[in-house]
One Martini backbone bead per residue (centre of mass of N, CA, C, O) as a GRO file, in nm:
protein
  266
    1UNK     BB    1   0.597  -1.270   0.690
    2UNK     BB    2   0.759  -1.054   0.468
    3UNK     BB    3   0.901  -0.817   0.578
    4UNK     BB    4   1.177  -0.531   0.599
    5UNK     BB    5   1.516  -0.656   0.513
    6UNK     BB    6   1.499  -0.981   0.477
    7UNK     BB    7   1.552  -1.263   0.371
    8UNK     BB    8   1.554  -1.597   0.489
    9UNK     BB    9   1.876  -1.568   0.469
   10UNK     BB   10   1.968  -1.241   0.486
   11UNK     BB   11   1.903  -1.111   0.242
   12UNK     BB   12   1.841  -0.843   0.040
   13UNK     BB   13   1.603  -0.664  -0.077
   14UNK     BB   14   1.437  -0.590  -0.309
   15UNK     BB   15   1.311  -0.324  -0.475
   16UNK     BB   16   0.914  -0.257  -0.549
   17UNK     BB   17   0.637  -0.224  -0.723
   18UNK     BB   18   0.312  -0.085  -0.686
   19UNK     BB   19   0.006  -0.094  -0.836
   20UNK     BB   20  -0.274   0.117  -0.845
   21UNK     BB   21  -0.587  -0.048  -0.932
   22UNK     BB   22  -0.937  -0.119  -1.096
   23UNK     BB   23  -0.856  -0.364  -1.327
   24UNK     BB   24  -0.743  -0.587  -1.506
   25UNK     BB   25  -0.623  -0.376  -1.713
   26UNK     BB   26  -0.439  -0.261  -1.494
   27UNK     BB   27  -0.299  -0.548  -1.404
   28UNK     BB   28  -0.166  -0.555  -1.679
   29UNK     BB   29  -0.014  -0.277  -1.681
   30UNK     BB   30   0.176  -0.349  -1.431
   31UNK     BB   31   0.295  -0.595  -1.577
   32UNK     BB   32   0.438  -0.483  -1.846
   33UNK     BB   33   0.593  -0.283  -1.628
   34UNK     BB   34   0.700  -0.446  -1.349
   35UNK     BB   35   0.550  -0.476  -1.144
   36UNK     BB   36   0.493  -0.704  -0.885
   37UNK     BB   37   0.196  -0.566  -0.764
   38UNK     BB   38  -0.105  -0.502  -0.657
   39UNK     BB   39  -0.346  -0.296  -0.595
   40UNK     BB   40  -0.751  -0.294  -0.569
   41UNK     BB   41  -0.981  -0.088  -0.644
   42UNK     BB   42  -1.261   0.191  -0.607
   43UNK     BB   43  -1.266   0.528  -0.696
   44UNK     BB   44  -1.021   0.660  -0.632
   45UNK     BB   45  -1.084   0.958  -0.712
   46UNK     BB   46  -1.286   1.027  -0.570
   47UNK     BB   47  -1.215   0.833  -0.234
   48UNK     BB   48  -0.924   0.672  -0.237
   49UNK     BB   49  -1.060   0.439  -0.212
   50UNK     BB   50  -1.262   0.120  -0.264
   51UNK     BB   51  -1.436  -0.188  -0.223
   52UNK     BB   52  -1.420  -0.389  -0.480
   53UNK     BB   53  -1.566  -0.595  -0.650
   54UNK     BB   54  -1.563  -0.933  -0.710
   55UNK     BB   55  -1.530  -0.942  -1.011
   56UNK     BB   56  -1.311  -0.759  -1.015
   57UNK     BB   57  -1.119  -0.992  -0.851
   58UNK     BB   58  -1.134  -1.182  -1.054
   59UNK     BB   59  -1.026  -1.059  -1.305
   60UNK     BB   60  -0.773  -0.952  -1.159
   61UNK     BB   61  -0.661  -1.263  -1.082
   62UNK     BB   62  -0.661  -1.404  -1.411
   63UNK     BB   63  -0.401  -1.279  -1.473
   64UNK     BB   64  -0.153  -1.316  -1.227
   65UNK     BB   65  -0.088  -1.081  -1.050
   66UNK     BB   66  -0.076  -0.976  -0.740
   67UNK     BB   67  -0.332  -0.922  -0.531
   68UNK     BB   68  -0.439  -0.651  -0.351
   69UNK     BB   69  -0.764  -0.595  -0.176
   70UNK     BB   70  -0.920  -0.274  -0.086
   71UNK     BB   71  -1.079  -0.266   0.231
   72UNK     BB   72  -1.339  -0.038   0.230
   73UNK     BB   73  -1.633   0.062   0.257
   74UNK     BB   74  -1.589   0.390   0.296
   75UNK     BB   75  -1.538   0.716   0.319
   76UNK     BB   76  -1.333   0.861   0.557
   77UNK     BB   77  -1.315   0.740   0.883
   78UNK     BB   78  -1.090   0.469   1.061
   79UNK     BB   79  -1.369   0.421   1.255
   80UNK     BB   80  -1.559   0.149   1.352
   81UNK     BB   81  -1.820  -0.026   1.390
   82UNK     BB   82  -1.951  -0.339   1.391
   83UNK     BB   83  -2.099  -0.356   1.136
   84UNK     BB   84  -1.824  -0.284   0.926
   85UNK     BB   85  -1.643  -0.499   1.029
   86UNK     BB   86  -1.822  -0.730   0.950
   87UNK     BB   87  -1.792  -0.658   0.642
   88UNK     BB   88  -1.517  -0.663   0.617
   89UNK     BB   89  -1.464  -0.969   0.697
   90UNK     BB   90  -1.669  -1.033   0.444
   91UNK     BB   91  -1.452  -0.923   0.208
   92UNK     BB   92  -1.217  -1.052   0.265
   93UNK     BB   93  -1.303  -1.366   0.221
   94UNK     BB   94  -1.404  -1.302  -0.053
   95UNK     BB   95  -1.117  -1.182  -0.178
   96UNK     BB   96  -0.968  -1.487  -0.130
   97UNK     BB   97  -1.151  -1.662  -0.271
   98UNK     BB   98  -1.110  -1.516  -0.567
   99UNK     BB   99  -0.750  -1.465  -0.535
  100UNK     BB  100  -0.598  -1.297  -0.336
  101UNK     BB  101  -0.314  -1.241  -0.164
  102UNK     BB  102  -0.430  -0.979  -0.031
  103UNK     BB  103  -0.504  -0.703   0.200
  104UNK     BB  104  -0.617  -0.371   0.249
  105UNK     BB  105  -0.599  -0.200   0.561
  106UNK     BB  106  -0.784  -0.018   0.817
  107UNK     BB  107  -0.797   0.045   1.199
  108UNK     BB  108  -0.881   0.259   1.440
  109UNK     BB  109  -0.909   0.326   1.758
  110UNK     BB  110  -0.988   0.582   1.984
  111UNK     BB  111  -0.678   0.691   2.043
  112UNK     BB  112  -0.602   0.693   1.707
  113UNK     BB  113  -0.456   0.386   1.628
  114UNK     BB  114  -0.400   0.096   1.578
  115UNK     BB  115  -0.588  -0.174   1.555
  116UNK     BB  116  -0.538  -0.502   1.710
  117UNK     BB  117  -0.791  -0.652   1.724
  118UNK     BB  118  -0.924  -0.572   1.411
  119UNK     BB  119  -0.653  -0.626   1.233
  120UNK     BB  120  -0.605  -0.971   1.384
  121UNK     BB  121  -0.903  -1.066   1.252
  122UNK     BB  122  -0.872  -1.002   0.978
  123UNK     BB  123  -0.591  -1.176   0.895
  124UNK     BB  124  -0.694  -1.422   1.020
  125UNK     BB  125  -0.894  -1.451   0.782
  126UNK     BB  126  -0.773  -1.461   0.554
  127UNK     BB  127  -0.557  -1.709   0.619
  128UNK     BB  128  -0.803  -1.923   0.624
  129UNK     BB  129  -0.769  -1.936   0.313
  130UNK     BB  130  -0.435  -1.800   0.319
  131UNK     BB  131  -0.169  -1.827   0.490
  132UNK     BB  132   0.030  -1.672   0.295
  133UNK     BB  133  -0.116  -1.402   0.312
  134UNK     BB  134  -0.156  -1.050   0.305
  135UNK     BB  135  -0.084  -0.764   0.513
  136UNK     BB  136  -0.213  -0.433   0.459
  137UNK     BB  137  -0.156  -0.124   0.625
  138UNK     BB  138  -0.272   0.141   0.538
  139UNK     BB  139  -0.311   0.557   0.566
  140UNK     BB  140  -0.442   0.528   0.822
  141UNK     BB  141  -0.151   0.583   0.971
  142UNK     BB  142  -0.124   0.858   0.904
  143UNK     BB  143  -0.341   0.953   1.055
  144UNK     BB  144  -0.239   0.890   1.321
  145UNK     BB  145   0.062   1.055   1.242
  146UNK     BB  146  -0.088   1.341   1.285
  147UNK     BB  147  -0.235   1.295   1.591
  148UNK     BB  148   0.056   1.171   1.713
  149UNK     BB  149   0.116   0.943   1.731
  150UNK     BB  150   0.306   0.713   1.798
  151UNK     BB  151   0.514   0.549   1.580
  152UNK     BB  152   0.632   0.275   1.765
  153UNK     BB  153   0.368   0.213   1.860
  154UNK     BB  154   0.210   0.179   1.615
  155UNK     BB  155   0.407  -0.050   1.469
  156UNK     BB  156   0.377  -0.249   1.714
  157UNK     BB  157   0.100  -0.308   1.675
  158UNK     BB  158   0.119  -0.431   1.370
  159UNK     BB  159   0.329  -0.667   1.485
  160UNK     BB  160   0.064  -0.786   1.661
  161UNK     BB  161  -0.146  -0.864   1.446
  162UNK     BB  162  -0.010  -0.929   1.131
  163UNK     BB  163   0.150  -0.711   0.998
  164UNK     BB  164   0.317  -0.700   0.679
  165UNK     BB  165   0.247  -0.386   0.600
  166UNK     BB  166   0.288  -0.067   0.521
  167UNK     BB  167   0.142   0.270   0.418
  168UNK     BB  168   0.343   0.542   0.359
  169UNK     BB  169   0.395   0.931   0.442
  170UNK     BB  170   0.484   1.003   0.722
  171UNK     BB  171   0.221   1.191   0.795
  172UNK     BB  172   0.197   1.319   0.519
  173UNK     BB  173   0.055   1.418   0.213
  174UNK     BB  174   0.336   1.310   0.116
  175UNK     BB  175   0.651   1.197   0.053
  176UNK     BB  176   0.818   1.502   0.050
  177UNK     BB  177   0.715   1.568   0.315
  178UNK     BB  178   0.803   1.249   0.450
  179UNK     BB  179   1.082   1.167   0.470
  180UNK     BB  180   1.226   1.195   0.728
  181UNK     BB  181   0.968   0.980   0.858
  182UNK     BB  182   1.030   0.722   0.679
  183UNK     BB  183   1.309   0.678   0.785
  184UNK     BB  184   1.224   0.638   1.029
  185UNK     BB  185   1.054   0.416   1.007
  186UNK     BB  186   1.284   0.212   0.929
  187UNK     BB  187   1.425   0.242   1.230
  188UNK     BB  188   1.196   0.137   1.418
  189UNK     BB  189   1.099  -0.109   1.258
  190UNK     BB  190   1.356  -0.286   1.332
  191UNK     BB  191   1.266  -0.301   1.652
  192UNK     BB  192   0.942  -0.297   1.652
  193UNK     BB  193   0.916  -0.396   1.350
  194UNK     BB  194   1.057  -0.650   1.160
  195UNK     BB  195   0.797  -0.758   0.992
  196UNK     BB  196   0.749  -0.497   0.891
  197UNK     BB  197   0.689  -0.315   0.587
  198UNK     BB  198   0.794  -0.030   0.448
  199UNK     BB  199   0.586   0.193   0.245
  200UNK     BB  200   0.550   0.390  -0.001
  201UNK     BB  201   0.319   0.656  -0.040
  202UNK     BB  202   0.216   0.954  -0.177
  203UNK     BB  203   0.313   1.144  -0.407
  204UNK     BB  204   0.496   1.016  -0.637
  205UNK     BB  205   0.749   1.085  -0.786
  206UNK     BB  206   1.030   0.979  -1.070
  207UNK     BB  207   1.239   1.182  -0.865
  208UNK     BB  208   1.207   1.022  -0.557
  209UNK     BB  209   1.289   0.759  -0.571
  210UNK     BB  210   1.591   0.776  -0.471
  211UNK     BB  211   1.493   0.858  -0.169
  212UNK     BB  212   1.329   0.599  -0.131
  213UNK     BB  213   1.564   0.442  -0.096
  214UNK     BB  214   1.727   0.609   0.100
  215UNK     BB  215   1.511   0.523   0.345
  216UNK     BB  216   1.494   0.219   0.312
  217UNK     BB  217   1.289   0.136   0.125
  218UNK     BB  218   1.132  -0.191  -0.058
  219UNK     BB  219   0.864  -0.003  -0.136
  220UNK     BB  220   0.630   0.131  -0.412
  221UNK     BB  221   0.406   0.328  -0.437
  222UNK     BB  222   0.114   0.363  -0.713
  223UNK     BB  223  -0.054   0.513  -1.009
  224UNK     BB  224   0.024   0.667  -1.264
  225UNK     BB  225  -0.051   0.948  -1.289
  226UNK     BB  226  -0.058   1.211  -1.463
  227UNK     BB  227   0.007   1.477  -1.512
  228UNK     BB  228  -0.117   1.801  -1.663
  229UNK     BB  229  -0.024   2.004  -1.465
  230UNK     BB  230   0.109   2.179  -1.191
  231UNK     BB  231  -0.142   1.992  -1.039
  232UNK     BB  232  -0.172   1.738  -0.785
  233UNK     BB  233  -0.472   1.709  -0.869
  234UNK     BB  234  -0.429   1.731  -1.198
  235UNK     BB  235  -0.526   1.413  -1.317
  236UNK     BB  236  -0.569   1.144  -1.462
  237UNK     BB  237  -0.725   0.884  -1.461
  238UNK     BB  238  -0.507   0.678  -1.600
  239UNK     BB  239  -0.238   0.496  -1.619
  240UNK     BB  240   0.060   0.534  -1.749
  241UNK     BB  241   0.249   0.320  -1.898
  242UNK     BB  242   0.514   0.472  -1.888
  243UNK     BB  243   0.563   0.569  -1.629
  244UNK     BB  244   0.525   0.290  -1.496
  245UNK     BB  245   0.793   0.183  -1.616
  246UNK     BB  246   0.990   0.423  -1.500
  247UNK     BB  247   0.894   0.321  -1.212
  248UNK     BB  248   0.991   0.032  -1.199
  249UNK     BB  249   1.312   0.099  -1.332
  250UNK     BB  250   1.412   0.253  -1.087
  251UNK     BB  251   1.369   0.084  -0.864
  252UNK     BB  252   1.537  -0.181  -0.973
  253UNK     BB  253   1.788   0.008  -0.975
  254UNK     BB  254   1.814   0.222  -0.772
  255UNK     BB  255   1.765   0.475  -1.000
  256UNK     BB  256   1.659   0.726  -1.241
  257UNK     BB  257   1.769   0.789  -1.493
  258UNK     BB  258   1.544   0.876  -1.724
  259UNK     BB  259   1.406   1.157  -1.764
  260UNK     BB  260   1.013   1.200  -1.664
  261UNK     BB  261   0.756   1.371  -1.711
  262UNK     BB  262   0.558   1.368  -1.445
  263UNK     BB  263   0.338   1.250  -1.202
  264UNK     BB  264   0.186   1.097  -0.902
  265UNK     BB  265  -0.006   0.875  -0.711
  266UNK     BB  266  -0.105   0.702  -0.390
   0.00000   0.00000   0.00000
């Protein structure tokens, strides 16, 4: 796995950008702007992403940036069926074939933490097509630190299931409104999930870099969709090169450098 605090030699991990794209043309544009790799979805302002097609895997994998690719079968809420499991890994399976580096899934139990038993057989699925996949638990997390779940035991979950990374808001709407449980949750994860990497997401902009540097997180996803007015409802459709570039280049260097309007969602 991954880890979330140093390489193996010991050394302390750059922190880097994921960038959220629907499309070649995203992977394309993730890559000139400095993303280190990509999530692929489907849908995304629809749904906040679903599961997309396999052509859509195969051409945006065709560009050369790691594509981690987004299963989730349907929007609403993150406790499936027993026939949606198996739908989940049957498309992670595809995922990986068609040359995925990893798959970002969220799978809650009836208690409302994450399933370590069906997001541990996810893993698994993945890995036998390429060992070295990664696997994140997207803001399904989210949902359950709002619904009160103990986060270390969370955390723990997710380390014994065999996940590489959580994106997580902190259990709140946004990262700024999250930040000071972004920062516990990297404090609990070295205790009990030191495998795990956290990750920031959900309406980040280009002013919260340094906090969220700042709160131990080695990983930033966005979307770098520009804000058109004042609210973050009230999104461009597709990323802003230039704002991916200054979110790139801000993680890069742990500090905001040159001040650009505008804001993201995750």
């Amino acid at each position: 796995m991954s880890g979330s605090a140093a390489s193996p030699d010991g050394t302390a991990l750059l922190p880097v950008l994921e960038l959220a794209v629907e499309d070649a043309d995203g992977v394309r544009l993730a890559a000139a702007a400095g993303a280190a790799r990509v999530e692929l979805c489907a849908a995304l302002a629809e749904t906040e992403g679903i599961t997309p097609s396999i052509a859509a895997v195969e051409q945006a994998c065709s560009v050369g940036l790691p594509v981690h690719v987004l299963v989730r079968p349907r929007p609403g809420n993150f406790t499936y069926s027993a026939g949606e499991l198996a739908a989940i890994e049957r498309d992670v399976a595809a995922a990986m074939d068609a040359g995925a580096a990893g798959v970002v899934v969220g799978v809650l139990a009836a208690d409302g933490g994450p399933d370590t038993s069906a997001v541990g057989r996810i893993a698994e699925v993945a890995r036998r097509y390429k060992p070295a996949a990664e696997v994140t638990f997207h803001r399904a997390f989210d949902a359950a630190l709002a619904a009160g779940f103990d986060p270390a035991e969370a955390l723990a979950r997710l380390e014994k299931a065999g996940v590489d990374r959580v994106l997580t808001s902190g259990g709140s709407p946004d990262c700024a409104l999250g930040l000071g449980m972004i920062a516990r949750l990297v404090e609990l994860g070295r205790i009990h999930a030191p495998s795990v990497q956290v990750m920031a997401g959900g309406g980040v902009t280009l002013e919260l870099v340094p906090s969220l540097l700042e709160s131990g997180v080695r990983a930033v996803h966005t979307s770098a969709r520009a804000r058109r007015g004042l609210s973050g409802a009230d999104r461009a459709a597709t990323a802003d090169p230039a704002l991916a570039a200054a979110m790139a280049a801000a993680v890069a260097r742990g500090s905001l450098g040159t001040p650009t309007a505008g804001g993201t969602e995750a």
